[in-house]
N, C-alpha and C positions, 0 to 999 in steps of 0.2 A: 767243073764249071767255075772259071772267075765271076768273082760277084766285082759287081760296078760300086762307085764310092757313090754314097747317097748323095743325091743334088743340093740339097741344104748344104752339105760339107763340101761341095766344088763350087756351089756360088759365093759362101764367104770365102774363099779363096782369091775369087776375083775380083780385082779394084773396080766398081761402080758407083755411080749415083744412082739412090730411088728415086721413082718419080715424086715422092714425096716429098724427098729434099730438093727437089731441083725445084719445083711446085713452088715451097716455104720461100725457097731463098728468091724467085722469080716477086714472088707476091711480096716480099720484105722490100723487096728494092722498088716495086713498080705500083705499091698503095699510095703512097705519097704522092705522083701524080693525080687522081683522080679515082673515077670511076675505070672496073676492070669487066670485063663479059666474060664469061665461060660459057664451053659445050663440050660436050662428047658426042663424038660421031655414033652414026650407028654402026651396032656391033657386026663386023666380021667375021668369019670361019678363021680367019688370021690375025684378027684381032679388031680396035679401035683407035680414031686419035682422039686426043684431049687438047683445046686451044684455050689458050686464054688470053683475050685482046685488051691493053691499054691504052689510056685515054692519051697517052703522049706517042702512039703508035707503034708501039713494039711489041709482038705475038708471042706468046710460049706457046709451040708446039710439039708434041710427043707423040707417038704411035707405041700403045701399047697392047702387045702379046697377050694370048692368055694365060703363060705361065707366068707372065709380070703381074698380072692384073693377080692370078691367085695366089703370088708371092706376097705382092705389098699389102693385100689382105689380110696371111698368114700374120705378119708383121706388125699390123696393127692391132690384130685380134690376141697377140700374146703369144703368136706358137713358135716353134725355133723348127718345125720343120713342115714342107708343105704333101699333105698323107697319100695324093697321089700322085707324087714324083718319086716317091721310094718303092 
């Protein structure tokens, strides 16, 4: 039987933004207007969005997965890899 490469080791493979940088750098740039809103949808079997509305009217929106969501968790909690994707 081939074993499959663990998903940790083919997502740093692939070029992406987390939502977390994409987040940062939304909110670095769009603080300085004003006042910002957040939400999170409610959760789907396919996942959620996240928006985030500024006051000079430009939205960050993201629909995130739930293997994003327990990526960028893994990631924030310190692990390097996520225990039920292996």
């Amino acid at each position: 039987m081939t074993s499959l490469p663990v998903a940790s080791t083919f997502l740093a493979q692939v070029p992406r933004v987390s939502l977390l940088a994409d987040l940062e750098d939304f909110l670095a740039r769009h603080r300085p207007h004003g006042g910002l809103v957040g939400d999170a949808g409610e959760p789907r079997a396919n996942g959620y969005e996240v928006t985030v509305a500024c006051a000079c009217g430009v939205t960050f929106v993201r629909w995130i997965t739930p293997a994003e969501a327990a990526e960028e968790l893994a990631v924030l909690g310190g692990m390097t890899q996520v225990p039920w994707w292996d």
